[in-house]
Structure formats: structure tokens, C-alpha cells
MARBA-3410 file (N, C-alpha, C, O; in Angstrom, 1 decimal):
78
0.9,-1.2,0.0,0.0,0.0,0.0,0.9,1.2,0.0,1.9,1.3,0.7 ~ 0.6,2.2,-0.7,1.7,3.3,-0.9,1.0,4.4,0.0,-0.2,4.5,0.3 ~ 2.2,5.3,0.4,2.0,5.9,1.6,1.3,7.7,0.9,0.9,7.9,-0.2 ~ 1.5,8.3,1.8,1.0,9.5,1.6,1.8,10.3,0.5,3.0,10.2,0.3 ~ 0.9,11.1,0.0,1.6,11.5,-1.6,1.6,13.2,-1.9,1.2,13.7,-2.9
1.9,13.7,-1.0,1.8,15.5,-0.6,1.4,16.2,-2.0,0.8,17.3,-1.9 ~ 1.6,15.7,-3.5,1.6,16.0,-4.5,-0.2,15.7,-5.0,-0.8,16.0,-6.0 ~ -0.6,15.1,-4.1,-2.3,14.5,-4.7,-3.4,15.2,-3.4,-4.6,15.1,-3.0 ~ -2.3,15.8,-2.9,-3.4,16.5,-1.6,-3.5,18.0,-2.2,-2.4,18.6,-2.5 ~ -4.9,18.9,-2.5,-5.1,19.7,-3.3,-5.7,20.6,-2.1,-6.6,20.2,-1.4
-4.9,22.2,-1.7,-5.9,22.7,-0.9,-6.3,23.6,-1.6,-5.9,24.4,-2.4 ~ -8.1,23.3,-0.8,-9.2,24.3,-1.5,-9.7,25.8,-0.8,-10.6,26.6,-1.1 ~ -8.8,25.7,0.5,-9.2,26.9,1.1,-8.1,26.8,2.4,-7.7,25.8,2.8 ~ -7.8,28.4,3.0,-7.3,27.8,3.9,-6.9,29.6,4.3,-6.4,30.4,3.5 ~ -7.2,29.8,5.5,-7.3,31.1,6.5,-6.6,31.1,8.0,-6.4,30.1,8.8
-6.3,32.2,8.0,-5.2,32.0,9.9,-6.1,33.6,10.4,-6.5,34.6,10.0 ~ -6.1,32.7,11.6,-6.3,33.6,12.6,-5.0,34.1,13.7,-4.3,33.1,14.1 ~ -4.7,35.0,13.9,-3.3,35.0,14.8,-3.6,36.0,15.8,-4.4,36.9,15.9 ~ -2.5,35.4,16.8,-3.0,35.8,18.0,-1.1,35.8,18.4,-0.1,35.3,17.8 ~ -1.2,36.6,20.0,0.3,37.2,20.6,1.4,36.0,20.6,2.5,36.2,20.3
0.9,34.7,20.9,1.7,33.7,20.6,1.7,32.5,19.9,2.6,31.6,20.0 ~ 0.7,32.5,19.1,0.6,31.5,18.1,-0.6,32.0,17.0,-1.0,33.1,16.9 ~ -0.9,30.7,16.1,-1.9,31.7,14.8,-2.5,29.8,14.5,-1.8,28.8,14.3 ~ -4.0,30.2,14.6,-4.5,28.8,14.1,-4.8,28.8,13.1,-5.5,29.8,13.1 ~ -4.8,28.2,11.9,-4.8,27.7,10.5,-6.4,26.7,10.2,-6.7,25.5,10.3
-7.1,28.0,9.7,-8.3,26.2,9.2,-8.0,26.5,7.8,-7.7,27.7,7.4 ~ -8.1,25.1,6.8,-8.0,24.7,5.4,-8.6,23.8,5.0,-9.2,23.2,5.8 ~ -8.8,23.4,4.0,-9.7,22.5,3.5,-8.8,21.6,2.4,-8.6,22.3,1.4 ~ -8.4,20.5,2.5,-8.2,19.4,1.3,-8.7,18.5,0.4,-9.8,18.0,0.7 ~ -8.4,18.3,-0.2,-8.8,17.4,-0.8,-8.0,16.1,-1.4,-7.4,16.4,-2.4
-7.9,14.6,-1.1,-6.9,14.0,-1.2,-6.9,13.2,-2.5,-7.5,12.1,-2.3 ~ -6.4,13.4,-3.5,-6.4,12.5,-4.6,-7.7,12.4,-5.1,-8.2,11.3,-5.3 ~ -8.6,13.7,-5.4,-10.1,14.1,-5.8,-10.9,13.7,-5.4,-12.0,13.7,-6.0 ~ -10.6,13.2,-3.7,-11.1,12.7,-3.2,-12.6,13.5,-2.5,-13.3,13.9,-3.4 ~ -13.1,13.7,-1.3,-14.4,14.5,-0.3,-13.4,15.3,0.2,-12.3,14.8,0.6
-13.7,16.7,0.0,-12.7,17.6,0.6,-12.9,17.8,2.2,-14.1,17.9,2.6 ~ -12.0,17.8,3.2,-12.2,17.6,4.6,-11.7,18.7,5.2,-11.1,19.4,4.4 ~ -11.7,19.3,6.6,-11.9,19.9,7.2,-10.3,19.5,7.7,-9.7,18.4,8.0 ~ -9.9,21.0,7.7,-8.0,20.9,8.8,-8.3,21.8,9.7,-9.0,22.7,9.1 ~ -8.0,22.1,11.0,-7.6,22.8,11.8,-6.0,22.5,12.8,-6.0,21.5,13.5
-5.1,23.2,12.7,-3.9,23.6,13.0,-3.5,24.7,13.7,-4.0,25.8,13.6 ~ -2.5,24.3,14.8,-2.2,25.1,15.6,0.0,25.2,15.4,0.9,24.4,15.5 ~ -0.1,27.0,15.0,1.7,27.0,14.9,1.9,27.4,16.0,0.8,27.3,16.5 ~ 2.6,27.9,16.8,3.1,28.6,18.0,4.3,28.8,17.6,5.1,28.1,17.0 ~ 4.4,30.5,18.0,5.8,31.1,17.8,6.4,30.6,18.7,5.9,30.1,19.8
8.0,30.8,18.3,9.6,30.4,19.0,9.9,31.6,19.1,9.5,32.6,18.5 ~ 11.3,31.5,20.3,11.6,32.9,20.5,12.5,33.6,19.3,12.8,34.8,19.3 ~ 12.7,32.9,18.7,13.4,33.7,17.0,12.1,34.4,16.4,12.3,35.2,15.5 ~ 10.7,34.0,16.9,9.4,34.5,15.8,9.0,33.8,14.4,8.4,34.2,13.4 ~ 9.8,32.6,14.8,9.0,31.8,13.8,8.1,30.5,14.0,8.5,29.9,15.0
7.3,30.1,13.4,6.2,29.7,13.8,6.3,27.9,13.8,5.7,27.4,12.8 ~ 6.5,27.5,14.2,6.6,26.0,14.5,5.2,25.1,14.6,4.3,25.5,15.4 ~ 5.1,23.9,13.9,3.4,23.1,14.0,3.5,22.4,15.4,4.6,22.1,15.9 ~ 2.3,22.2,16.1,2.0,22.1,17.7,1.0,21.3,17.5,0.7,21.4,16.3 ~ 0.0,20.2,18.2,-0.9,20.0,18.3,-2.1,20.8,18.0,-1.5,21.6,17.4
-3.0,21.1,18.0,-4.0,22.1,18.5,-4.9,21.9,19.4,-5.7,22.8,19.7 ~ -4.8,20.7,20.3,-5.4,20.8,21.6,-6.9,21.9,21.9,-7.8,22.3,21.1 ~ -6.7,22.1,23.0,-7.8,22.8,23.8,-7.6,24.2,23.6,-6.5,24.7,23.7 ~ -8.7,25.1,23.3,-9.1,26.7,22.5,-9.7,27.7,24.0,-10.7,27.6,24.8 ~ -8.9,28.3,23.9,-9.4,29.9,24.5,-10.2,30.2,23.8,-10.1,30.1,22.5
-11.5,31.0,24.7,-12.8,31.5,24.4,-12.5,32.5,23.2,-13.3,32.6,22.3 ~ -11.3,33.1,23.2,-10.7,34.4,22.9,-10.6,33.6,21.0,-10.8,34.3,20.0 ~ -10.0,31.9,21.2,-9.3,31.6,19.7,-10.8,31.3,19.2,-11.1,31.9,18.1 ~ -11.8,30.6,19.8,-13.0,29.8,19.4,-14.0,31.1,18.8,-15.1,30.9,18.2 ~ -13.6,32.3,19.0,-14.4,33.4,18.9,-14.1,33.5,17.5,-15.0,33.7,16.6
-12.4,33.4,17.0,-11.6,33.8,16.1,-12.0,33.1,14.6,-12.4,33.5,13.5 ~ -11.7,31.5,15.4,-12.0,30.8,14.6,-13.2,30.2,13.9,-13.1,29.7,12.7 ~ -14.4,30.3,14.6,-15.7,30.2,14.1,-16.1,30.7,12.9,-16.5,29.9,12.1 ~ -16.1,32.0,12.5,-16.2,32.2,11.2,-15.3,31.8,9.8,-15.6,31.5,8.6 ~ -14.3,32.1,10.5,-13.4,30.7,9.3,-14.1,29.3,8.9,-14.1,29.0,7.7
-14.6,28.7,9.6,-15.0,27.2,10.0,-16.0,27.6,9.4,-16.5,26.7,8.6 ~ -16.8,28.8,9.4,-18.6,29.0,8.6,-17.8,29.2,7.2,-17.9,28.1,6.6 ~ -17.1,30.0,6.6,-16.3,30.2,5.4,-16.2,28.9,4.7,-16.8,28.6,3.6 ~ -15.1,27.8,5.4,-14.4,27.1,4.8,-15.9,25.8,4.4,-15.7,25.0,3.4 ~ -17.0,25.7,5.1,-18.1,25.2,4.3,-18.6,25.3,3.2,-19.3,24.4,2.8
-18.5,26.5,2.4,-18.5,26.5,1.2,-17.6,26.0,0.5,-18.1,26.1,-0.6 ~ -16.5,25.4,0.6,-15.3,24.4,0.2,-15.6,22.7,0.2,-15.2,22.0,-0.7 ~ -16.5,22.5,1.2,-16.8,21.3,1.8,-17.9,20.5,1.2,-18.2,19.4,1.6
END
């Protein structure tokens, strides 16, 4: 079975919200023309100021406020 193919994964949308120490990313894919799916990502800045991939874990009132309308947006993608 052949593994993942970064070349057949097509994104159809994809928005950041940023905030004092990190910036969450929603996007939308689609994998080899496949049902385009839902991403949410979390970078967090380093002390150089550049942005490193993290879990995205658990959302401050403050990100969930951010991110909501992205998430209504990126449905037209879906």
C-alpha cells in the first residue's frame, strides 16, 4: 500500500487567525479528488518569531471566537 503523496493532496481553502503567541490555520483538502475535509492547526511562535506546528489541543474563548467564522467560510469548500 503506498503511503501518503503531498503531490495528490489539493488545498481548497485555507485562513489564519493570529494571536500574541501562536496563529490557528483552518483549510480544507482534498486528497487525490477525493471528499474535501476539514483541517484545523495550531503554529506557535519560538523565541526567533517563527512559527513551529504544535498540536491544536484545547481553544481559549478568545481563539474559538476567532475561529468560528473561518470554520462557517471554509463550508463553502466542503
Amino acid at each position: 500500500m503506498p503511503g501518503f503523496d503531498k503531490s495528490l493532496d489539493k488545498e481548497l481553502y485555507s485562513e489564519s487567525a493570529e494571536f500574541e503567541r501562536c496563529r490557528i490555520n483552518v483549510a480544507v483538502f482534498a486528497y487525490n479528488e477525493g471528499t474535501p475535509k476539514l483541517q484545523i492547526t495550531r503554529e506557535n511562535k519560538n523565541a526567533s518569531g517563527e512559527y513551529t506546528f504544535t498540536k491544536l489541543g484545547r481553544m481559549t474563548k478568545e481563539e474559538v471566537e476567532a475561529v468560528l467564522p473561518l470554520i462557517e467560510k471554509s463550508k463553502e469548500k466542503l
